[in-house]
N, C-alpha and C positions, 0 to 999 in steps of 0.2 A: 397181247400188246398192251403196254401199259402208257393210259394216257396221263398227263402233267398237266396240272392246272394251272392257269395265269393270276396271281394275284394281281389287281387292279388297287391304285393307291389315288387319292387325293392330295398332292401336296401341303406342304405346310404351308400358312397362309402368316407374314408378321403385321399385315393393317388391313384390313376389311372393313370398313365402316365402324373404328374405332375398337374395332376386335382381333384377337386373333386365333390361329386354329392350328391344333397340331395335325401330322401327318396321321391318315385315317384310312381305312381298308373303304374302297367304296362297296359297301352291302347295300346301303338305303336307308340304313340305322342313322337317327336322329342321333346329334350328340351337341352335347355342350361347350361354347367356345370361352375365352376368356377378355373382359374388357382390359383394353389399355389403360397403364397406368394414368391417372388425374377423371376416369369415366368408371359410371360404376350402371349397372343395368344387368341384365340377363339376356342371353342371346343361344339360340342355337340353329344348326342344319343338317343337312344331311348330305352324304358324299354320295350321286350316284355311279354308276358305270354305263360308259358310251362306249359300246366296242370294247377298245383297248387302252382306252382312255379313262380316269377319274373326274369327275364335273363336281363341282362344288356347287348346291341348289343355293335358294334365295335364304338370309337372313330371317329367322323369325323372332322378334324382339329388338334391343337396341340396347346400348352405349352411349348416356348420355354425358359431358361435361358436368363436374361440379361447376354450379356457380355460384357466387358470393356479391354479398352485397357489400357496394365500398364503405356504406356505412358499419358496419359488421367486422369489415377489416381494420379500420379505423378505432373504433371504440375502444378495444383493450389495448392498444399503443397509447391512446390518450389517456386511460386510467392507470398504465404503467407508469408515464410520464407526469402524471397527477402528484404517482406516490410515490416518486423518486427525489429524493429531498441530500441536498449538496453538505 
């Protein structure tokens, strides 16, 4: 008698705490997710298997926001506009 195995998947995930994660075999294998674009960080987890089910564990790492300083934003518009001569 020949038995068939169940692959077990984790879906694909498109926002998780500024990440996202492609479709994943759940083994238990850590793997690498990707930040959204405008977040830059490192992030990974792992897919396990519940029964018959894929479980996505907890986030290790983070996806943080760029942020900017308004003065930072500001300055080279002001030194554009310095040397913009009519």
């Amino acid at each position: 008698m020949k038995i068939n195995k169940i692959v077990v998947y984790c879906f694909a995930v498109t926002n998780d705490s500024n990440s996202k994660w492609n479709e994943t075999i759940a083994n238990g294998q850590s793997i690498n997710g990707e930040c959204l674009e405008g977040f830059s960080g490192s992030v990974s987890r792992s897919c396990l298997q519940n029964d018959l089910i894929g479980v996505w564990d907890t986030i290790s790492g983070s996806c943080q926001g760029y942020h900017f300083s308004f003065f930072f934003f500001l300055f080279p518009i002001s030194l554009i506009l310095m040397n913009y001569r009519c």
